[in-house]
C-alpha positions, 0 to 999 in steps of 0.5 A: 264296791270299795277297795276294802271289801273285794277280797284278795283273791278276787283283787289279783283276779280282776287286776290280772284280767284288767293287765291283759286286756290292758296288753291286748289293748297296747299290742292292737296299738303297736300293730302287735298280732296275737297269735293266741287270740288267732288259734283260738279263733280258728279252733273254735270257729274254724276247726276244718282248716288249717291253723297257720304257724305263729312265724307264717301268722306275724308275716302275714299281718305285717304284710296286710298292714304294710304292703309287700311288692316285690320286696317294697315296703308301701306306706302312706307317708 
């Protein structure tokens, strides 16, 4: 569909939708969690548990990504 046809309205809808996936797409990148995304997740699929603190939700995907022992950092390189 050209440009000139899609309305405004539905112009600065789809732009919005592409920029937060595009936010989405670079967070996942960087190894940025969406805490959004999580308690949306646990709401809907997980109702019967606890939802974790957005504080508690980044220290545990940093500690599934990196590694924590005893206070040491294990990476790869």
């Amino acid at each position: 569909m050209p440009a000139e046809t899609i309305s405004p309205p539905n112009r600065v809808a789809r732009a919005t939708a592409w920029l937060a996936l595009l936010k989405a797409t670079l967070r996942s990148m960087i190894g940025l969690p969406d805490y959004q995304v999580y308690v949306a997740h646990r709401q809907q699929h997980h109702p019967d548990q606890p939802i974790l603190s957005e504080a508690e939700f980044i220290r545990e995907r940093q500690e599934a990504r990196y590694g924590n022992r005893q206070g040491k950092m294990i990476r790869c390189c």
